[in-house]
C-alpha positions in Angstrom: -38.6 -1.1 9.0 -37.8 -3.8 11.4 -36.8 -4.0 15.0 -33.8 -5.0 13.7 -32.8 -1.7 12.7 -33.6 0.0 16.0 -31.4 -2.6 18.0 -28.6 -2.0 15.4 -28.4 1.9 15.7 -28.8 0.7 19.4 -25.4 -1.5 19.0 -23.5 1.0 17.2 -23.9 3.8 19.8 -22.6 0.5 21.9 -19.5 -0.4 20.0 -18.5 3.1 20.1 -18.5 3.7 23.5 -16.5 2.8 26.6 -19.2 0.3 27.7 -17.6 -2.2 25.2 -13.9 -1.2 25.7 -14.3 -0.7 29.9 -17.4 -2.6 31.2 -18.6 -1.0 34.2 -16.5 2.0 33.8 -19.1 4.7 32.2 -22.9 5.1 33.5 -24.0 7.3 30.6 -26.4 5.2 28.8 -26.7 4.4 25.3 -29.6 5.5 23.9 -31.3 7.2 20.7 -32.3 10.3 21.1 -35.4 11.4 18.9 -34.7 14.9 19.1 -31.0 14.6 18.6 -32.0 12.6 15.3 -30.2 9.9 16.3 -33.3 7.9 14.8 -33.8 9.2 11.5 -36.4 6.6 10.8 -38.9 8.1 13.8 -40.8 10.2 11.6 -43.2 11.7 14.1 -45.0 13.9 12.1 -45.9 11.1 10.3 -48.8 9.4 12.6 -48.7 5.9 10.5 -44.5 5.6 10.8 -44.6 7.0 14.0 -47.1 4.7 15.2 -45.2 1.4 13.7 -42.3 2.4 15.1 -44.2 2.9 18.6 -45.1 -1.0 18.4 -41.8 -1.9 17.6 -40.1 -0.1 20.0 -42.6 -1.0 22.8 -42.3 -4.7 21.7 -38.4 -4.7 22.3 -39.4 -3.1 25.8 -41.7 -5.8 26.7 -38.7 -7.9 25.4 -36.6 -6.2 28.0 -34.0 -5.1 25.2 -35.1 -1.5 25.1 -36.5 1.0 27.3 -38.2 3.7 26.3 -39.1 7.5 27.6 -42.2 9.6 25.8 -43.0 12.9 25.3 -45.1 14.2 28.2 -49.0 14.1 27.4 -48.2 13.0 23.6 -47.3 9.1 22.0 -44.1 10.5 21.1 -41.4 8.2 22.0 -37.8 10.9 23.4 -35.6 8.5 24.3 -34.9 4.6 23.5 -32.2 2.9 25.4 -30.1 0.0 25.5 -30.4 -2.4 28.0 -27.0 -3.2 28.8 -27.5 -6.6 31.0 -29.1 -7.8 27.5 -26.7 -6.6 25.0 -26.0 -10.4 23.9 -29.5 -11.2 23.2 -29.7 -8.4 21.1 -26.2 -9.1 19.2 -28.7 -12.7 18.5 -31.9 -10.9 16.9 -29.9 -9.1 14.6 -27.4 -11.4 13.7 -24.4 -9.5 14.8 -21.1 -10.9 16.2 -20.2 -9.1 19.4 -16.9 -7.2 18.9 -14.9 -9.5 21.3 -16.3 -12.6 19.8 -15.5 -11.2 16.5 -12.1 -10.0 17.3 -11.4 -12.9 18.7 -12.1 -15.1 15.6 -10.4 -12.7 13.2 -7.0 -12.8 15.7 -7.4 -16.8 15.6 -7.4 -17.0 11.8 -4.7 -14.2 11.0 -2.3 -15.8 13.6 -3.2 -19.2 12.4 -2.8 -18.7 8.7 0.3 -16.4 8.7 2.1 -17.6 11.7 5.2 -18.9 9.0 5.1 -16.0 7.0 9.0 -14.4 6.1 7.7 -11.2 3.8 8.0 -8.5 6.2 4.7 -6.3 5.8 2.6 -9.2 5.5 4.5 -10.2 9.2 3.9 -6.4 10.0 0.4 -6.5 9.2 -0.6 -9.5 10.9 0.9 -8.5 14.1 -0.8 -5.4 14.1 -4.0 -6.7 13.3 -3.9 -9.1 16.0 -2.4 -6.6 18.4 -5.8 -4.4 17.5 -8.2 -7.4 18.0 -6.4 -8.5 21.2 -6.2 -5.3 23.4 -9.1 -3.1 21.3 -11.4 -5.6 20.2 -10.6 -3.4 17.2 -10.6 -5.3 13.4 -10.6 -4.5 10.1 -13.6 -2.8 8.6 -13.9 -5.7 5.5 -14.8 -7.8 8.8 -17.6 -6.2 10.1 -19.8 -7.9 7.9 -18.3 -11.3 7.6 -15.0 -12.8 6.9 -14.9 -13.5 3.2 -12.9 -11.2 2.7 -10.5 -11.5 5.6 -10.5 -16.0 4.2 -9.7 -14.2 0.7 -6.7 -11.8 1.8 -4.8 -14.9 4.1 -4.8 -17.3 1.2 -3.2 -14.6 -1.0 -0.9 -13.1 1.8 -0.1 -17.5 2.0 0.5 -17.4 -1.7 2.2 -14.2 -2.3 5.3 -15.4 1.3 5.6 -18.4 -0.9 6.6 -16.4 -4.2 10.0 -15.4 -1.6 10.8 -12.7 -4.2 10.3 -14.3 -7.7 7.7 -12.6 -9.9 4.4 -13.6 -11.2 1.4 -12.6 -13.7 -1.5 -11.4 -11.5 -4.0 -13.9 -14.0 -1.3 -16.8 -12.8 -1.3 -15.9 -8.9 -4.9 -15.6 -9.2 -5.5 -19.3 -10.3 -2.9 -20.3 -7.6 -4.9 -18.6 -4.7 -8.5 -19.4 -6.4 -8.4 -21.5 -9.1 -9.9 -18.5 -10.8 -7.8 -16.4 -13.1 -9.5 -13.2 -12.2 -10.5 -13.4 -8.8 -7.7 -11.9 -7.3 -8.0 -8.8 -9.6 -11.9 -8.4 -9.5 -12.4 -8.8 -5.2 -8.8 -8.9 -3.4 -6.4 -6.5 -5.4 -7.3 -3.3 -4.1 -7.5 -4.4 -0.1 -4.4 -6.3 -0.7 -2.4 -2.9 -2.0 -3.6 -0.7 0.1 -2.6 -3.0 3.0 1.1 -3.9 1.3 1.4 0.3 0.8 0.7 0.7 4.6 2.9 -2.2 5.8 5.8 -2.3 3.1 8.2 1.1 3.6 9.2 0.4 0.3 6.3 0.5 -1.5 5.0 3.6 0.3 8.4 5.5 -0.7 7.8 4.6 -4.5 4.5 5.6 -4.4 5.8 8.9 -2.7 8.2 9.3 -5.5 6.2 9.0 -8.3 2.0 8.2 -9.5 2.6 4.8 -9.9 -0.8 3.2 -10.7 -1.8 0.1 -9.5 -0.1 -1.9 -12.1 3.0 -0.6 -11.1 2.4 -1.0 -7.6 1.6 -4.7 -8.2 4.8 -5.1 -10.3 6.8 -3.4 -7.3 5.4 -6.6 -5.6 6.4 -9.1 -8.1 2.9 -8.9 -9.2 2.4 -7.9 -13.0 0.1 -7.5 -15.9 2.2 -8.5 -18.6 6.0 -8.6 -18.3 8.2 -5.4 -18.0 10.6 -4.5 -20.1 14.0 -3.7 -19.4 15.7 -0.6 -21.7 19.6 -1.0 -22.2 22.2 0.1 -24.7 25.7 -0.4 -25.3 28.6 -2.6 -26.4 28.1 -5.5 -24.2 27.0 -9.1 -24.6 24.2 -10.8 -22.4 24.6 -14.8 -22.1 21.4 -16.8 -21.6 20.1 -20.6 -21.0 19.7 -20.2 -24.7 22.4 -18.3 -26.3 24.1 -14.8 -26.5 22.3 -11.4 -27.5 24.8 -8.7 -28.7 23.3 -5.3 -27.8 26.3 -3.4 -29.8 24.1 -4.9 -33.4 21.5 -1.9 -31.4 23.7 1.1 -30.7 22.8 3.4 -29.8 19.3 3.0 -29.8 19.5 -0.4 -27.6 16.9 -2.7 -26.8 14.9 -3.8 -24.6 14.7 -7.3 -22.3 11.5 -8.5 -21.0 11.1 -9.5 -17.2 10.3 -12.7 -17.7 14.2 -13.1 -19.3 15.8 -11.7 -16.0 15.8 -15.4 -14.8 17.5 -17.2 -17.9 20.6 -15.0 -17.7 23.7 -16.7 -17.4 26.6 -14.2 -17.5 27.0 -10.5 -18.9 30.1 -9.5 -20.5 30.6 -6.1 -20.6 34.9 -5.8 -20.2 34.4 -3.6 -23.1 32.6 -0.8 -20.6 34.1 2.0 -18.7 30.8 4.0 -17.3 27.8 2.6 -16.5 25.0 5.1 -16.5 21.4 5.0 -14.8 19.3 7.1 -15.9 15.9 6.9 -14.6 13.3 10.0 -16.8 12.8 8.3 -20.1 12.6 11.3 -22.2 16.8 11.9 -20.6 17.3 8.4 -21.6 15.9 8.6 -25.0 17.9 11.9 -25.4 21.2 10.4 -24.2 21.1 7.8 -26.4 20.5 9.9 -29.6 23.0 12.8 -28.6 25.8 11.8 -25.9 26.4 8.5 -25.8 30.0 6.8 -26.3 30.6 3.7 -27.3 32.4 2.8 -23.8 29.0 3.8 -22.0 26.6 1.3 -21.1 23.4 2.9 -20.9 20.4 1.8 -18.6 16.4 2.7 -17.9 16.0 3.1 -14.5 12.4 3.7 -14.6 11.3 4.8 -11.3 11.2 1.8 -9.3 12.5 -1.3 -9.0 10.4 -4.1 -9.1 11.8 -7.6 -8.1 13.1 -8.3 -11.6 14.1 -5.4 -12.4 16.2 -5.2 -8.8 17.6 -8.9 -9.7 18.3 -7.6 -13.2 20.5 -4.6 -11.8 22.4 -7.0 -9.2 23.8 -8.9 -12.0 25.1 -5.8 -14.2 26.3 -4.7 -10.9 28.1 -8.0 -10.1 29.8 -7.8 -13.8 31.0 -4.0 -14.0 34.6 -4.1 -14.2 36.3 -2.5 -11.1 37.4 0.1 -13.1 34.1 1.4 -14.4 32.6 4.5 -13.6 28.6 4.2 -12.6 26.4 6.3 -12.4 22.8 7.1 -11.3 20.9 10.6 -12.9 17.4 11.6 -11.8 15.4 14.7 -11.3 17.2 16.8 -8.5 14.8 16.3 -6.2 13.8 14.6 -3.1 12.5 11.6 -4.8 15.7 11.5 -7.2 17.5 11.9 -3.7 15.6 8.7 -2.7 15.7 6.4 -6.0 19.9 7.1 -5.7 19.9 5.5 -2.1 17.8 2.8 -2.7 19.6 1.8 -5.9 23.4 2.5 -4.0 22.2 -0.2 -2.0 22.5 -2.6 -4.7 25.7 -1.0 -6.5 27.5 0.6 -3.6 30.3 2.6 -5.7 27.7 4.4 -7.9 27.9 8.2 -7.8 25.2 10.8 -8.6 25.4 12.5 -12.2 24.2 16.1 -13.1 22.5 16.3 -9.8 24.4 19.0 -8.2 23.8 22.1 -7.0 25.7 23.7 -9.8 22.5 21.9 -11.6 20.2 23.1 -8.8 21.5 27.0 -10.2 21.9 26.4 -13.6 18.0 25.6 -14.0 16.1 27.5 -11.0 14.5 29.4 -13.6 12.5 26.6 -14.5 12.4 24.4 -11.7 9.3 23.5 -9.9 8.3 25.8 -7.4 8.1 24.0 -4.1 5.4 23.8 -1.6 6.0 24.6 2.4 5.3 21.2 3.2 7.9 19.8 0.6 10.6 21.7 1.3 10.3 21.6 5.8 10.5 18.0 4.3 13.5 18.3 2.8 15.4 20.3 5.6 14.9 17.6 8.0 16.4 15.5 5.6 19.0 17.7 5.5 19.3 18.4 9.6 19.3 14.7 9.4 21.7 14.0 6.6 19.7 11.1 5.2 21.4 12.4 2.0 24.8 13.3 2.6 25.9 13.1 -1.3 23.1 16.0 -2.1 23.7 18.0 1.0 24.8 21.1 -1.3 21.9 20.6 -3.7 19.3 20.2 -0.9 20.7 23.6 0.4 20.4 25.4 -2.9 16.9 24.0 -3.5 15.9 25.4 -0.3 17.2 28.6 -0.8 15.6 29.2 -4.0 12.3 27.5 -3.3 
């Protein structure tokens, strides 16, 4: 042990109390108690660690850093305290940026770097942040030991506003932010998600709706793996850059389009289709297909959530239904259902809800999930609230049977 690590239990206590936030305010001192053991290294009972840490301790006194109380009639040190007048010099021994010097910096390089930024969260994010470091001398804990990381997340946040909704691998944004194809993946991915799930409303509602692992939260983003792939099925014809792929040679099985495609189309032609169907559990698509579908049906894998291609991909079917189409969304009846319906009306305002009812809602209580408190006081403020007007009836019957 060191008299480093004395001064930096010392400047802890510090940072944590309103000496740092309100100079002048408080005059409890901050100290380390021995018998509190708020100095788990002053091993007493030990004569040779208590008497190296009795040198050390008396060295930062004559230092004027520390001072120090002992135990009546015994070399026993009670009590060693900060000395507030030279918190700074002891901020210099142990190498430590004082919280307003380091907020400071952090605020300066956030505002800096993002001050052009359009993406929403990110914008969110960096306001916050530098709200925090401004009027709380508050950061980010991946700061409290340097700034790599905080140099690291800007260039991504940079990279990631300059995407402006197109999609990317994660090896290929890695090599534009790095020049390292696995950087991003191996010391920035995680900080950057959980930041985008705190800051992006979107994100955080698909991640309430379903798991969605990290892959999927990065493809939310625009960010994937390996390219998505799209499931479809019907009597319809999708023009590319490159030529024409008939989907009717694949009823009623389908196919399915990779995300990497979404950008190449030119044109769908699907006059031949009177109801357009979403259908977003796999095992009902699958299902449909085999046993109920028509051939004037065009038939579509939701999937959950909707990714940037993915979205871009549904805009376009929606910008070639024919007016007098039928469309369609079916999910679980529940409140994520409730919230993948809204979020995808946004895109194709006259689609309408299918088998989500409250005749559904009866027809299979008997093996519906049973509900948690918290869930369902959930789902009648949605209800007092009318954030889903369409499932009103259902809502009611799912919180009448539980």
């Amino acid at each position: 042990m060191d008299q480093n690590v004395i001064l930096s239990r010392l400047l802890d206590k510090y940072e944590n109390s309103r000496h740092l936030s309100q100079p002048g305010v408080s005059t409890r001192r901050v100290m380390l108690r021995i018998e509190k053991k708020e100095f788990p290294e002053y091993r007493y009972e030990d004569a040779s660690v208590r008497d190296a840490c009795n040198r050390l301790a008396i060295e930062l006194e004559q230092k004027g850093l520390v001072a120090l109380e002992w135990v009546k009639n015994r070399p026993v040190i009670s009590v060693i305290a900060l000395c507030l007048d030279h918190v700074m010099e002891c901020y210099q021994q142990t190498g430590r940026t004082h919280p307003q010097v380091l907020a400071g910096m952090v605020g300066k390089q956030i505002s800096g770097s993002l001050a052009e930024v359009s993406t929403p969260w990110i914008a969110a994010w960096r306001d916050s942040v530098c709200k925090e470091a401004a009027d709380l001398m508050k950061v980010p804990f991946y700061c409290k030991n340097g700034l790599t990381t905080l140099q690291d997340l800007l260039v991504a946040f940079g990279e990631y506003d300059r995407l402006n909704g197109s999609s990317i691998t994660m090896r290929a944004f890695s090599n534009r932010c790095y020049h390292h194809t696995k950087y991003f993946e191996q010391e920035v991915r995680d900080t950057f998600l959980n930041i985008a799930k705190k800051y992006d409303l979107n994100l955080a509602a698909a991640c309430e709706q379903s798991e969605m692992g990290v892959r999927d939260q990065l493809a939310f983003l625009g960010i994937y793996a390996r390219p998505e792939l799209y499931e479809l099925s019907g009597n319809f014809i999708i023009q590319t850059k490159a030529g024409s792929l008939d989907f009717s040679a694949a009823a009623p099985f389908g196919m399915a389009l990779p995300s990497t495609m979404v950008d190449s189309i030119i044109a769908i032609d699907i006059k031949n289709i009177r109801k357009v169907i979403f259908i977003e559990n796999k095992t009902n698509y699958d299902e449909y297909l085999i046993s109920q579908w028509r051939p004037e049906e065009m038939v579509i894998y939701h999937g959950g959530f909707l990714s940037p291609q993915k979205r871009k991909l549904f805009a376009a079917i929606s910008a070639w239904i024919p007016n007098d189409a039928e469309q369609f969304f079916w999910a679980d009846i529940d409140l994520g259902g409730f919230q993948m319906f809204t979020q995808l009306q946004h895109l194709i305002p006259r689609l309408s809800p299918l088998r989500m009812s409250k005749d559904q809602v009866e027809q299979y209580r008997q093996s519906g999930l049973v509900r948690n408190s918290s869930y369902l006081f959930r789902l009648e403020e949605a209800l007092k609230k009318q954030e889903y007007p369409l499932f009103s009836d259902a809502i009611e019957k799912i919180l009448e049977s539980g």
